[in-house]
N, C-alpha and C positions, 0 to 999 in steps of 0.2 A: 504493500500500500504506500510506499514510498519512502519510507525511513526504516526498515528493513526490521521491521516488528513484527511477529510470527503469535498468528490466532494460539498458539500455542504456547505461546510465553507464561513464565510464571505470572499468576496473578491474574489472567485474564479470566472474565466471566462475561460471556456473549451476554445473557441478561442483565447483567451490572450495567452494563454497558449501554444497554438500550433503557435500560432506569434512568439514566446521566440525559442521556438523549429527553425523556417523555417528562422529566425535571423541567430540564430547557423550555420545552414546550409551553408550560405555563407560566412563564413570565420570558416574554420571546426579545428581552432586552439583550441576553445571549447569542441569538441567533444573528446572523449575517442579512442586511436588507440589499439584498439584489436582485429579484424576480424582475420578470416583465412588470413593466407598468400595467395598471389596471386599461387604463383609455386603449391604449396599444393593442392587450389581448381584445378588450370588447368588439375593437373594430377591426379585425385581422384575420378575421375568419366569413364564411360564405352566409351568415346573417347578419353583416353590418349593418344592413339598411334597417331593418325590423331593430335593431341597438335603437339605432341615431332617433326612428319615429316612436321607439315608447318613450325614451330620454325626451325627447319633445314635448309630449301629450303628457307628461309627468310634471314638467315643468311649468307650461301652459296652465296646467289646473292648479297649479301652487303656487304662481309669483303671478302679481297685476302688474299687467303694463308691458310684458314681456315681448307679446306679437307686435308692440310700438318700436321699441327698443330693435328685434331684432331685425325687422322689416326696413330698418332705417341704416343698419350695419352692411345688411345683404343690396343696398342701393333700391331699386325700382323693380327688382325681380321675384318674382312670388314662386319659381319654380326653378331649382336648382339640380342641375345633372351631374352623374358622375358622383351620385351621395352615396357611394360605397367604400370599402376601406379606407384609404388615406383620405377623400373628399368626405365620407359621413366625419372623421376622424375630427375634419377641419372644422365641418361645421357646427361640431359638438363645445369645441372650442371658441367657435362666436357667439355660443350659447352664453357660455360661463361668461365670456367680458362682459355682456351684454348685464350678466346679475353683478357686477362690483362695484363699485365706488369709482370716483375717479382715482382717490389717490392709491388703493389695492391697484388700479391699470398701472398705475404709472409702475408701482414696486414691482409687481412683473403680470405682467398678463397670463401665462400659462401655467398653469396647475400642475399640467405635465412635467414640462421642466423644473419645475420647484422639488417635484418626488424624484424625479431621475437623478437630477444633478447635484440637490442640497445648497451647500455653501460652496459649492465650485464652480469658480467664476471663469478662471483662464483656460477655455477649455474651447479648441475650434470645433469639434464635435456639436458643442450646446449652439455655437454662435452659429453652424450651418443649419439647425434645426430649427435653431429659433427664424433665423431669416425665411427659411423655405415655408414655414407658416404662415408668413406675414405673408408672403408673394400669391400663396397659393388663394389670400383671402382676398386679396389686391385683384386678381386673374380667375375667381373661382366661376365667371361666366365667359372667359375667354379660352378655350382649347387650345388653341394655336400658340399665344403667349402662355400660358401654364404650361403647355408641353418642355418650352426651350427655357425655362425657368427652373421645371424636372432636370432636364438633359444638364442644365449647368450646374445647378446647385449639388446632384445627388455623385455625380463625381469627387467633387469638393469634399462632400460628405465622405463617401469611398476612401479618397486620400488620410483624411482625420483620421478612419476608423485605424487604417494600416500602421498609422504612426503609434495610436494609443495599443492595439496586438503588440506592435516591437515591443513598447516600453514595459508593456505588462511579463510578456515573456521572456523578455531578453536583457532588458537594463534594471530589474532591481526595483520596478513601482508598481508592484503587484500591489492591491489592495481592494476592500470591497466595494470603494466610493468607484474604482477606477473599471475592475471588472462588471458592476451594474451600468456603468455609461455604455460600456461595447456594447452588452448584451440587447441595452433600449434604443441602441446606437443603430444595431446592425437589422435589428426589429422595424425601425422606420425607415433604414436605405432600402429594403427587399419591400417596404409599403411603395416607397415611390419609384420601381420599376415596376412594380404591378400599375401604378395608376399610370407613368406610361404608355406601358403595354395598351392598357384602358383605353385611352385615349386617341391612341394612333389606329387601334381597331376599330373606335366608334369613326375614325376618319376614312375608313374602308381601308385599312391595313389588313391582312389575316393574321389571327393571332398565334398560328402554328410560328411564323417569323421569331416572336417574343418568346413565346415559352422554353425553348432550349436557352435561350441567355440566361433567362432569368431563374430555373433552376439551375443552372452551373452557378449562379452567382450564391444561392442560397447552400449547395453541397459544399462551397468554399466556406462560409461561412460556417456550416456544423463541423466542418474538421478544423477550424481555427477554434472553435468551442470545445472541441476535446482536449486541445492542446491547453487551454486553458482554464477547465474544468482542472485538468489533473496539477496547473501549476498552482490553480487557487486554493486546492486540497494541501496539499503541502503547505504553502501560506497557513491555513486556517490551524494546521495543527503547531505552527509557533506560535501564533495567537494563543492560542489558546492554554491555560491555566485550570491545572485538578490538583487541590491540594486540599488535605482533611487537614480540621479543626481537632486538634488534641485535649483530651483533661487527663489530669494526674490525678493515680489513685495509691493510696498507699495504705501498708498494712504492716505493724510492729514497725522495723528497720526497712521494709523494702518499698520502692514505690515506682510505678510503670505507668508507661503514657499509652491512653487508648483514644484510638479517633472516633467521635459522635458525629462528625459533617462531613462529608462531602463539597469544597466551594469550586463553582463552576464561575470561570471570570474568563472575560472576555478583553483583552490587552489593545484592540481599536476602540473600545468603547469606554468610556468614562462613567464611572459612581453606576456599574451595576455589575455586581456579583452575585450571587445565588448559591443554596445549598441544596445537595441533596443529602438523605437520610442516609447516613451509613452502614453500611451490614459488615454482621462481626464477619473479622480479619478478611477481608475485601477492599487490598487498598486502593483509592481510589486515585494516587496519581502514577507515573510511568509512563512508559514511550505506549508500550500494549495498549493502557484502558484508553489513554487519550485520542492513538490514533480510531479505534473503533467506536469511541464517540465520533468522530470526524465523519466514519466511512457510514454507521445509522444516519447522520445529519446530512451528509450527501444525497441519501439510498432513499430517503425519507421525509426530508423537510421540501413541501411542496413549492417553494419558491425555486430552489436548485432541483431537484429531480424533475419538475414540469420542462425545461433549457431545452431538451433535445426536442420533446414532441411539440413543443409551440414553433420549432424552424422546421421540424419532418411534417405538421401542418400544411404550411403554407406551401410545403413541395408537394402534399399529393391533391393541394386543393387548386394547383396556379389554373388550370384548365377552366376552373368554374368561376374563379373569383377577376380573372380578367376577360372574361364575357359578362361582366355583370353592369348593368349600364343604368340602375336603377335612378328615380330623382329623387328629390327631397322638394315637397312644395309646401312652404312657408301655413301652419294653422292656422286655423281663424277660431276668435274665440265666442266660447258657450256660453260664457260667464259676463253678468255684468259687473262690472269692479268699480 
């Protein structure tokens, strides 16, 4: 499993081990935050459109004034094409601006970004994503200008991603903030050759042209995810921290330390540590227990085990999801407010 620790080792107990793990699990300040974003998965698969119109009618019926607000965002157009993956995506995001304040716009507009990237600012990855949504909102009834907007930007994109792989794999800045950017990174380059592909088919392209690129570009990217699936396993078990809490017991002249806790500490993460309950003589740190905590949290915590089938997703759905040409036309409301 990488540090040359043998299921065998003294001390190991498969079930200890998954105990450390289901510990974690209730209070997940432990656990590593790098899943897909929420927005990403919703709209990334072959019913974005049915996402983006109950998120509508959801919202519609709970905020007044919304159909003014958005009607006004989207210009003079009440019917908007191409609202599937990255375009429902888009538009789910003129939703949100449309509910904040001005001065939440101004501190950032995208919710998305906020969860993906956190407090990391210098980051060309953020600043090509962040541009290509603004453009796409700019161009969201122009085809021809969106398309060459796709075509420029998602290279750019492309280029970021490659730089931030090296650096993770190869120069020593592996970490969780760094490995969840690839991941939401590489998640939204494979949305915007699908909505090319989209686009250039709605323009009488065939879309058999598109689809071999753009599953070769997605198989590229699940074997740069294995590569670093297995560097960020490594990573996480130097992170990580198993050390039992001892009391002294003593009787006449003699007196021996026995461990009652289990502390599970996370060394990226600041003021959260956690204990599990200790079971007699089951020690709870070591190269053993720690890495097979690692290898349950990989094997099992749904943010990291979900990585392969959200990219093997979109590779056996590209057929369907870029023939999907569906609109988005602006509500009207039931309600008087």
């Amino acid at each position: 499993m990488g540090s040359g620790c043998s299921q065998h080792s003294v001390g190991y107990d498969y079930n200890y081990a998954i105990g450390l793990y289901e510990t974690a699990l209730r209070s997940t300040c432990v656990l590593p935050d790098v899943g897909i974003d929420e927005s990403l998965l919703k709209y990334s698969g072959v019913n974005s459109n049915a996402a983006l119109q109950a998120y509508s009618n959801e919202l519609v019926n709970s905020v007044p004034g919304l159909i003014e607000k958005l009607g006004s965002s989207l210009g003079s157009f009440t019917s908007i094409p191409n609202a599937v993956g990255l375009g429902a995506l888009v538009i789910s995001m003129i939703m949100e601006i449309c509910l904040m304040t001005s001065a939440q716009q101004r501190e950032d507009s995208y919710s998305m970004l906020r969860r993906v990237f956190g407090e990391e600012k210098a980051s060309g990855v953020r600043d090509t994503m962040s541009e290509y949504l603004k453009r796409h909102h700019v161009f969201i009834n122009n085809d021809q200008r969106l398309r060459e907007e796709i075509r420029r930007l998602e290279v750019q994109l492309s280029g970021h991603l490659t730089i931030l792989r090296n650096s993770l794999l190869h120069d020593g800045q592996m970490s969780s903030r760094g490995f969840k950017i690839w991941v939401n990174g590489a998640s939204f380059h494979i949305l915007m050759l699908i909505h090319e592909a989209r686009l250039n088919v709605r323009a009488g392209k065939r879309a058999s042209d598109y689809v071999g690129s753009v599953r070769t570009v997605i198989s590229l990217y699940m074997w740069d995810l294995e590569s670093l699936l297995e560097k960020y396993k490594t990573y996480k078990i130097s992170t990580t921290e198993l050390r039992p809490k001892q009391f002294i017991l003593c009787g006449g002249w003699n007196c021996a330390s026995k461990p009652i806790n289990c502390y599970i500490k996370d060394t990226e993460k600041h003021n959260c540590e956690i204990y599990h309950e200790q079971w007699p003589d089951k020690p709870c740190n070591g190269c053993d227990m720690k890495e097979f905590y690692i290898y349950h949290m990989f094997s099992k915590y749904k943010p990291i085990s979900s990585l392969r089938s959200h990219f093997s997703n979109f590779k056996n759905n590209i057929n369907s999801v870029i023939n999907q040409h569906d609109d988005f036309t602006l509500p009207t409301s039931h309600h008087s407010f």
